[in-house]
C-alpha positions in Angstrom: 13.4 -6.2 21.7 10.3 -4.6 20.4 7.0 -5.5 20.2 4.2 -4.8 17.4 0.8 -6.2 16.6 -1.4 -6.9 14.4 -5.6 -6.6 15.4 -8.9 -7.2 13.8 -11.0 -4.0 13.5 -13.9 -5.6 14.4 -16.7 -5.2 17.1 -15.8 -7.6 19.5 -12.2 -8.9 18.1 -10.2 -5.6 18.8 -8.6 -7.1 22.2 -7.2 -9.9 19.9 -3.3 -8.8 19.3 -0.9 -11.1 18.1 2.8 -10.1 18.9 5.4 -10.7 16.7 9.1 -9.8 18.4 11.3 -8.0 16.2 15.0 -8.2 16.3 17.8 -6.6 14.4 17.6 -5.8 11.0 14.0 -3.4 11.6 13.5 -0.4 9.7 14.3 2.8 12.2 14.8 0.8 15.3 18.0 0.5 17.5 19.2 -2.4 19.0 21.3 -2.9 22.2 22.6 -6.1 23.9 20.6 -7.7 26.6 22.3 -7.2 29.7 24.6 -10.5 31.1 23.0 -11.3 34.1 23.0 -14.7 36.1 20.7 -17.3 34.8 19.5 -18.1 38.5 18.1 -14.3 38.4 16.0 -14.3 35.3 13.3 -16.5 34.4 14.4 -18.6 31.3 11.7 -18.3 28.1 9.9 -15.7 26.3 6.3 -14.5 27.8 4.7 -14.7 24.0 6.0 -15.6 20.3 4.0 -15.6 17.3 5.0 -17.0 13.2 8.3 -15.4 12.3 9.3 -15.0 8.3 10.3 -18.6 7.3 13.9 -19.1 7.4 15.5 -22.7 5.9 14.6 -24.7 8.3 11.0 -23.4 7.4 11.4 -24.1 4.4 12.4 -27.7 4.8 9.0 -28.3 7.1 6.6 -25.8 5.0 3.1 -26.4 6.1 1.2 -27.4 2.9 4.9 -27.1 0.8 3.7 -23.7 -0.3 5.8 -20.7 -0.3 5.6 -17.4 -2.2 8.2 -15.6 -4.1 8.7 -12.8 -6.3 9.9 -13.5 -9.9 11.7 -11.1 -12.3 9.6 -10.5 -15.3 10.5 -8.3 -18.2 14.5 -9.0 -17.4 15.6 -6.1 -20.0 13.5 -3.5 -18.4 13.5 -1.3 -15.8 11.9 1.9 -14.6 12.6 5.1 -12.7 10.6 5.1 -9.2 7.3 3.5 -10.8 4.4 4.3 -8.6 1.4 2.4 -11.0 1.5 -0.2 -13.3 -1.6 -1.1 -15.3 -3.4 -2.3 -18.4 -5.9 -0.7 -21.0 -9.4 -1.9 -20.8 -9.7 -4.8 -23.2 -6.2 -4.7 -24.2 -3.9 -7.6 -22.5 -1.4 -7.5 -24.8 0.6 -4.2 -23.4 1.3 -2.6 -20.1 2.1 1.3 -19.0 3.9 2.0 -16.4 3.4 5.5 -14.5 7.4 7.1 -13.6 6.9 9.5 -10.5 8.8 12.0 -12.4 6.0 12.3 -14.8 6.8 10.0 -17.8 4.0 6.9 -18.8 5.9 4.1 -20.5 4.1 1.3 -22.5 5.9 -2.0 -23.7 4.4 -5.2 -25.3 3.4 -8.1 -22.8 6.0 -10.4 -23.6 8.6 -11.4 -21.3 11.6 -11.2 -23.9 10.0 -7.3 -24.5 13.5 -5.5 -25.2 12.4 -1.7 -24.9 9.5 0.3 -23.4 8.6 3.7 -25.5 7.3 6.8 -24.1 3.3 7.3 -23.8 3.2 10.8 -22.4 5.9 13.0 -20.8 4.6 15.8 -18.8 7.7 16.0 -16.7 7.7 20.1 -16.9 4.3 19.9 -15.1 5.0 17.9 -12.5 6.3 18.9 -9.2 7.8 15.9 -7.1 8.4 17.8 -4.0 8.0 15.3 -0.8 5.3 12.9 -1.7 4.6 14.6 -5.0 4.9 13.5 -8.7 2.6 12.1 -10.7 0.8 9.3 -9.1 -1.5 8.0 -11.2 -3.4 7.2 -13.9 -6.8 5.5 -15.6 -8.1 4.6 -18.8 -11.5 5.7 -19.7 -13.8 2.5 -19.5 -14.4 2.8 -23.2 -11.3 3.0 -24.3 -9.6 3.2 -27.0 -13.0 4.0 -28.5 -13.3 7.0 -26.1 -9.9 8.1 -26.5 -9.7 9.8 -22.8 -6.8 8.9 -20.4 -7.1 10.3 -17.0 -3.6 11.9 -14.7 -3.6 12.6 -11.6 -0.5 15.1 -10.4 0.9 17.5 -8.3 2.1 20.9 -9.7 3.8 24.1 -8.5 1.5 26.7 -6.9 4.0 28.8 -5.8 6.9 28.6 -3.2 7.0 25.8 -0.9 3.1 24.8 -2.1 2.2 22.1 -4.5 -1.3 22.2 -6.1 -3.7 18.5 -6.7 -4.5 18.2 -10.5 -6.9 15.7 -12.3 -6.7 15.9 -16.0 -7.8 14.2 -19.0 -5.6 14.2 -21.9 -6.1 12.6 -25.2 -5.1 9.9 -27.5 -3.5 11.1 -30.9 -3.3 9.7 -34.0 0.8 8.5 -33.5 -1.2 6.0 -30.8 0.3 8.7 -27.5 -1.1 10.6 -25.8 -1.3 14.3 -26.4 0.1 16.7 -23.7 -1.6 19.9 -25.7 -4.8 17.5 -25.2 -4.6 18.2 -21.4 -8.7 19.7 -20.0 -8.2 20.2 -15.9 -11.1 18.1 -14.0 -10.3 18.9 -10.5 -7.4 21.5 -9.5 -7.4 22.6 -5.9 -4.4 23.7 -3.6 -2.5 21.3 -0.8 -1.4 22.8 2.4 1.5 21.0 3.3 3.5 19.3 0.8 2.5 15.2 2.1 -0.7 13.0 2.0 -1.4 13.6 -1.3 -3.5 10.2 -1.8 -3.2 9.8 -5.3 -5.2 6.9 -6.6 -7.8 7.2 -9.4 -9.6 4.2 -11.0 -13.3 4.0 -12.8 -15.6 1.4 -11.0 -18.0 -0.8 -12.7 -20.5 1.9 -12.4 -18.8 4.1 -15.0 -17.9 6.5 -12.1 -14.2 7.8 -11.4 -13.2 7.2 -8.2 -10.8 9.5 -6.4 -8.6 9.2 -3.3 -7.3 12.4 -1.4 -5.3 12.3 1.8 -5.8 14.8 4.9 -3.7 17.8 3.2 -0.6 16.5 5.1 1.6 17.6 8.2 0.8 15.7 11.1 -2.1 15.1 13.2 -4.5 17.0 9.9 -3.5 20.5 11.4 -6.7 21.7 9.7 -9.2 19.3 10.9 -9.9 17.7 7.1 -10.8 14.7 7.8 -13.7 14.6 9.3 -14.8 17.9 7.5 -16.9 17.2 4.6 -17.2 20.7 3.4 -13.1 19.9 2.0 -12.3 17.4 -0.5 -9.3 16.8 1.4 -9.4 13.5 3.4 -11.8 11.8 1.0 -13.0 9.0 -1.3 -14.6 11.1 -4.2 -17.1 10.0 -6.5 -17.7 11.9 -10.1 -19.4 11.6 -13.4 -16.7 12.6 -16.4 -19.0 11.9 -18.7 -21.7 14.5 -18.1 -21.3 18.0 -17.7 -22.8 20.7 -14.9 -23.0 23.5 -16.8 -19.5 24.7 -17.5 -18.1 22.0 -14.9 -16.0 19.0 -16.6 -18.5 16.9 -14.8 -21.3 15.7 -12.9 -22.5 14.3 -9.7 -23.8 10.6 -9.6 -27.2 10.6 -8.3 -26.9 8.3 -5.7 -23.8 10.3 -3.9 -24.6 10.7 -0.3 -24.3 14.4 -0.7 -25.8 15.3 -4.2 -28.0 18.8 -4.6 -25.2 20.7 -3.0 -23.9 22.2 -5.9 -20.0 21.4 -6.7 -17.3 22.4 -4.1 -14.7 23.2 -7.1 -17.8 25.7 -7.9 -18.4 27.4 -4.0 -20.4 25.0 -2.8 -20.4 26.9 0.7 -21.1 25.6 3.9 -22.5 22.8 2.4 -20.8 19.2 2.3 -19.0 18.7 -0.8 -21.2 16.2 -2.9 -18.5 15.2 -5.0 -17.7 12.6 -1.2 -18.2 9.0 -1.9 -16.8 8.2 1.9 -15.0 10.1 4.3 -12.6 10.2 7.3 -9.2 8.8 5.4 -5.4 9.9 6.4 -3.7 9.1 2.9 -5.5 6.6 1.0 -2.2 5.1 -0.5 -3.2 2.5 -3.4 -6.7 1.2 -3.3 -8.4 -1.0 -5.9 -12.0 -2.7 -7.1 -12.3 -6.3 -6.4 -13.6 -7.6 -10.1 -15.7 -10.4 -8.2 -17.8 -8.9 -5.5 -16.9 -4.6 -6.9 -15.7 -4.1 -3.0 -13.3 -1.1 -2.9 -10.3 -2.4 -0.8 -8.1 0.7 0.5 -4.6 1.1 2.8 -5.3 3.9 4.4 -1.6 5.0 5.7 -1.2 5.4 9.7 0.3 8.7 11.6 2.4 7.3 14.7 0.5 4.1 16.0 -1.0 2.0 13.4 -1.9 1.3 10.0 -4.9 0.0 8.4 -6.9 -1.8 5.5 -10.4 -0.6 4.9 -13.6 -1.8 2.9 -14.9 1.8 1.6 -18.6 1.9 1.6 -21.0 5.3 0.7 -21.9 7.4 3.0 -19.1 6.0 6.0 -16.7 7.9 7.9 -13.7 6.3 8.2 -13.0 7.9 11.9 -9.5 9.8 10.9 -8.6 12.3 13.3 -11.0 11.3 15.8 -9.7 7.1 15.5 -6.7 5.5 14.0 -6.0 1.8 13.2 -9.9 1.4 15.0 -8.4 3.1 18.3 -9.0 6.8 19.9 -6.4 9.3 18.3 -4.3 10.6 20.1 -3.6 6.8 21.1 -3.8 6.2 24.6 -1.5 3.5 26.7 -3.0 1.0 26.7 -4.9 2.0 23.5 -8.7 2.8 23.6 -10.9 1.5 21.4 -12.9 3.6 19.2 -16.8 2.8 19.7 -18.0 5.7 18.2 -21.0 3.9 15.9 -21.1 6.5 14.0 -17.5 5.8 12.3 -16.5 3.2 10.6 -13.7 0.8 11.8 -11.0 -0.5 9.5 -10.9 -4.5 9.4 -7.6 -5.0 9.9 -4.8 -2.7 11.1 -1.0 -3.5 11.7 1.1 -2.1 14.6 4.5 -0.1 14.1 6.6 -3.5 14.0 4.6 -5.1 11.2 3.8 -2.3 9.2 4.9 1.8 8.8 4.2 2.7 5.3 0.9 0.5 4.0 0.6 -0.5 0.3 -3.0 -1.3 -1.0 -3.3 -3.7 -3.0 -5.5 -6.4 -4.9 -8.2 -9.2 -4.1 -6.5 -12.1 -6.3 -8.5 -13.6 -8.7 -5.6 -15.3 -10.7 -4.9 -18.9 -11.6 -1.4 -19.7 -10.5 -1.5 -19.2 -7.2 -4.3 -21.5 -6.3 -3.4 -20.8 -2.4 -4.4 -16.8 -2.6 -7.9 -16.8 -4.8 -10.3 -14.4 -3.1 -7.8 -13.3 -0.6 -6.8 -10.0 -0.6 -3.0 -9.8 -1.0 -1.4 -6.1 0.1 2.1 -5.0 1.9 3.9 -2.0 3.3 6.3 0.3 1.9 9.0 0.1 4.7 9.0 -3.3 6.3 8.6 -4.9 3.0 6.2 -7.3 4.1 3.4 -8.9 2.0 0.3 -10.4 3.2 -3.4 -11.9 2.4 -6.3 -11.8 3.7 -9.0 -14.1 3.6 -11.9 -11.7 4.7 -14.2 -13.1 2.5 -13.9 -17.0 3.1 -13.7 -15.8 7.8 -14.0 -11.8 8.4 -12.2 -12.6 11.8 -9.3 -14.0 9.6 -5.8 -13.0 10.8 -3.9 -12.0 8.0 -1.5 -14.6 6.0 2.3 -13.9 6.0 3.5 -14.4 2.7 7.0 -12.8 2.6 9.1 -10.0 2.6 9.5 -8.5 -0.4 13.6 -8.4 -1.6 13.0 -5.0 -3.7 11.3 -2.1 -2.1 7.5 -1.1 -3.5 5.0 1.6 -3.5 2.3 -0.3 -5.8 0.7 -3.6 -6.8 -0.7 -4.3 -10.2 -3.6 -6.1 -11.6 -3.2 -8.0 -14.8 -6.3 -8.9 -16.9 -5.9 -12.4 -15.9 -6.2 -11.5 -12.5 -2.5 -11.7 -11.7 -0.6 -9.4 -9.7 2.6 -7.9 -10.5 4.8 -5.9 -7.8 7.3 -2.8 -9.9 10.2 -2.5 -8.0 10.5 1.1 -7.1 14.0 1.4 -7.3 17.3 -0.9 -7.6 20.1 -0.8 -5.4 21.2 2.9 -4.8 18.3 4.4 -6.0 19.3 2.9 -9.6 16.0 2.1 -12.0 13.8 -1.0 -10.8 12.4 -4.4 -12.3 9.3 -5.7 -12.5 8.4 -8.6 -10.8 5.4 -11.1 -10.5 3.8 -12.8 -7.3 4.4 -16.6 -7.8 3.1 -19.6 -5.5 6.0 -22.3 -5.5 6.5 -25.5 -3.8 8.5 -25.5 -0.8 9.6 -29.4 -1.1 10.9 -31.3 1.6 14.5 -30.3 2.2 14.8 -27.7 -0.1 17.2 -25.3 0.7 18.0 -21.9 -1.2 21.2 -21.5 -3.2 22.5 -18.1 -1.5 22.1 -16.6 1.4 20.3 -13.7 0.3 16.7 -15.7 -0.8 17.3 -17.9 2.5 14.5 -15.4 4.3 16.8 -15.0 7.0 19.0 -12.1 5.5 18.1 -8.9 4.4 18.5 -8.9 0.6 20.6 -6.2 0.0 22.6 -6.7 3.0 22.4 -10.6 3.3 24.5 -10.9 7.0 21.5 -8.5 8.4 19.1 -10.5 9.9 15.7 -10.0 8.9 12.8 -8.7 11.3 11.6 -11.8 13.3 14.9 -12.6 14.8 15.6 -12.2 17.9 18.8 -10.9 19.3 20.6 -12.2 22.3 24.4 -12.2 23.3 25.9 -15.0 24.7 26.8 -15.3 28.9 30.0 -16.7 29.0 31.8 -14.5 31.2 35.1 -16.7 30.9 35.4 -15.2 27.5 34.2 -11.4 27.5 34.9 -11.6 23.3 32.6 -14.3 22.7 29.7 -12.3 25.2 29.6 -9.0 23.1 29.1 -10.9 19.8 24.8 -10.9 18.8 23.2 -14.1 18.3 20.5 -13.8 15.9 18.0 -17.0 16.3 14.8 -17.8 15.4 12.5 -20.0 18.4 9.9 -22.5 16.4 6.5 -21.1 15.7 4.3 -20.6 19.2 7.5 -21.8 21.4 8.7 -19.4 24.2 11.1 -22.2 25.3 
C-alpha cells in the first residue's frame, strides 16, 4: 500500500498531513499481495486511515444527505479533446467550446441544443505536439461591441520546437471569427515541447492576464522560474488596449516591474515588466473569483506534489527553489520551505491524491447551496474533485467531493455562477460530453442502480476498485486458491480496526 497526503501551505500548519491509503485501481501504481504470515506475528490494525471516496454503504449514512455528482448536459453533443469552455461577456444564451486541435465551436444554451457550428478553425496553425494545441481563449471585456477575441497557441518553429502565440483575431460580419483577422500579441519560442501554461482571461481591471509555464523538461533546465528577465514561468499582466509605440500593447502602471521597456522589444538585463507574479511550474487552468477578484491558480507539480495558489503582484511563487511549500529537490522527510521571501501555495496534494492538478472555480452558483464560496478544482489523472473553503477557515482541509467518471483538463464558469466539467474524451479516446456539477441528496438507504456510479468501481472498468480501497488477501492456508484471490475493502472513516 501507498501512502499520499494532502498539507496546508501555511506558516505554521505545514506539519499537518492527512494520509489517505491507496489501494488497487491508482493511476501508475503496482500492486502486490501482502505477504501470508501468522496473525500472532503482526500486529492487527492499520497505524492511520483518513475519509475514503464514499462507497454504498456511504451513501446510505451520508453526513448531511449530500452528495455530488456529475450530470450529462447537452446529451447530443460532444467534442474532440476540449481543453476550455466558456461564455461571451453579457451573452448567457451560447457557449464556445475550445477543441485542442484548433477548432472553437459555439452552440445555443439549451439542453435539447442538436448541433454546435464552427466559430474559428485555425487547425493549420496549430501545432499539438506533447502539451501543445490550442489552449485557450478570451473575449475582449467589451465585447461584441469591441469585436476582439483573444487565442492563445502553440505553432511550429522548426523541427522538434513549438513556438507560444497570443493573437487577436476578429469578429466578421457572418457572426465568426476571421482567421485573416489574426494581429500576433505575444510570439516567443519554447524550449522543450511541455509546460506550456496556457490560460488567458481579462480581470476586472480591463487587463489580460497570462499564464506561462517554466519552458518544460524537468527540473526548469534553464533556471526560468525564478528568472524574471524570461517570460517563461510567469503570471503576465498587459494592456491590449493601448499601444507602446509599434508594440500591440502596453504595460499597466501599477506592474511591479513597469519602466523596463518590453521584453518582446529587448528589454535587456532588466526584469520583464510585462510579470504580474512569478515563480510558477505550469500554471494549468486558473480563474478570477467574481466576488472577492482573487486569482485562484493550480500550479502543476514535478515529482513530489502539487499545489493551489492565490496569485498576488509582486510574489514569487518559489518554483525551482520550493515545490508544493517544501525545498526542491524534496528531501526525506521533506523540508519545509521558509524562505520569506517566496510565497507558499495554500494547499498542495501529495502523489496519491493528486498528479496532474486542474484549476478551477470559486462557486458562486445557486444549486449547490453546500459549495458557495468554496473553491471547487480536481486533477487530471486521479480524477478527483474537491472544495475548498479558504475563505469561510484558511486552515480548511480540503472537501472530497468525488471522483470524476470521465477524464478532464478544465472547469467552466457559467454566467450564473455554475460550473460545468467538458469531458475530454469518451471511451477510447472517442469525442466527450459535457457535464454539469450537481449537489443531490444522498437519502437514507439509497443505493445506486449499477455498479459503475456505486463509487466503488472505476467507471470505465467497474470490477476495478477505486483509489481508497485497500487490498489484502485472505490467510487461509487450508485453501491456497482462496489466499491468492485480493480483497478489496473499505475500513469506516478514522477506524484502523
Amino acid at each position: 500500500m501507498a501512502y499520499g497526503t494532502f498539507i496546508r501551505g501555511i506558516p505554521g500548519l505545514r506539519g499537518m498531513l492527512v494520509l489517505l491509503l491507496t489501494g488497487c485501481g491508482g493511476a501508475a501504481e503496482s500492486e502486490t499481495l501482502p505477504s501470508l504470515v501468522s496473525p500472532a506475528t503482526v500486529a492487527s490494525g492499520l497505524d492511520d486511515r483518513s475519509a475514503s471516496p464514499p462507497c454504498p454503504a456511504d451513501y446510505r449514512t451520508a453526513a448531511h444527505g449530500v452528495r455530488y455528482v456529475l450530470q450529462r448536459v447537452f446529451p447530443s453533443l460532444t467534442f474532440r479533446f476540449p481543453v476550455a469552455m466558456l461564455q461571451a461577456p453579457g451573452e448567457a444564451g451560447k457557449w464556445y467550446v475550445v477543441e485542442r486541435a484548433g477548432v472553437v465551436r459555439v452552440f445555443d444554451n439549451v439542453d435539447s441544443v442538436s448541433a454546435s457550428r464552427v466559430f474559428i478553425d485555425i487547425r493549420r496553425r496549430v501545432d499539438t505536439t506533447f502539451e501543445g494545441g490550442l489552449l485557450a481563449m478570451a473575449f475582449h471585456p467589451d465585447y461584441p461591441q469591441t469585436p476582439h477575441v483573444y487565442l492563445y497557441y502553440t505553432a511550429t518553429r522548426g523541427p522538434n520546437a513549438l513556438e507560444s502565440r497570443l493573437s487577436r483575431f476578429r469578429l466578421g460580419p457572418n457572426g465568426v471569427l476571421e482567421p485573416a483577422s489574426e494581429r500576433m500579441i505575444l510570439r516567443f519560442p519554447q524550449p522543450f515541447n511541455n509546460h506550456n501554461g496556457g490560460e488567458i482571461k481579462f480581470g476586472a481591471d480591463g487587463y489580460l492576464y497570462i499564464g506561462f509555464g517554466d519552458g518544460g523538461s524537468g527540473g526548469d533546465p534553464q533556471d526560468h522560474g525564478q528568472n524574471t528577465r524570461t517570460l517563461l514561468g510567469s503570471m503576465l499582466r498587459i494592456d491590449v488596449d493601448r499601444n507602446t509605440g509599434a508594440a500591440p500593447y502596453a504595460i499597466p502602471v501599477d506592474n511591479p516591474f513597469r519602466g523596463n521597456g518590453l521584453c518582446t522589444r529587448g528589454a535587456g538585463n532588466a526584469p520583464c515588466p510585462e510579470i504580474f507574479a512569478w515563480g510558477l511550474r505550469n500554471p494549468w487552468r486558473w480563474s478570477f473569483d467574481r466576488v472577492t477578484g482573487d486569482l485562484w491558480l493550480g500550479d502543476v507539480g514535478q515529482n513530489a506534489w502539487e499545489e493551489i495558489d492565490i496569485i498576488r503582484r509582486g510574489r514569487n511563487y518559489g518554483w525551482k527553489r520550493c515545490e508544493g511549500g517544501y525545498v526542491f529537490p524534496e528531501t526525506t522527510p521533506p523540508t519545509a520551505c521558509d524562505d520569506a521571501a517566496l510565497t507558499n501555495p495554500i494547499l498542495s496534494y501529495g502523489r496519491s491524491d493528486a498528479r496532474s492538478i486542474v484549476g478551477g472555480y470559486v462557486y458562486r452558483g445557486r444549486r449547490n447551496r453546500g459549495l458557495v464560496g468554496k473553491y471547487v478544482h480536481g486533477d487530471y489523472v486521479t480524477r478527483n474533485i474537491w472544495a475548498l473553503d479558504y475563505y469561510a477557515n484558511p486552515a480548511a482541509s480540503p472537501q472530497w467531493l468525488l471522483r470524476s467518471p470521465v477524464p478532464f483538463v478544465t472547469f467552466a464558469e457559467a454566467k450564473d455562477g455554475e460550473l460545468y466539467v467538458p469531458a475530454f474524451h469518451g471511451a477510447n479516446g472517442a469525442p466527450g460530453g459535457l457535464y454539469r456539477l450537481v449537489e443531490t441528496s444522498a437519502g437514507a438507504g439509497a443505493k445506486p442502480a449499477r455498479l459503475s456510479a456505486t463509487g466503488c468501481g472505476d467507471p470505465p472498468e467497474p470490477k476495478t476498485p477505486t483509489r481508497g480501497r485497500i487490498s489484502a488477501a485472505v490467510d487461509v492456508t487450508s485453501r491456497p486458491a482462496e489466499a491468492m484471490q485480493k480483497r478489496p475493502f473499505a475500513p469506516p472513516t478514522g477506524s484502523t480496526t
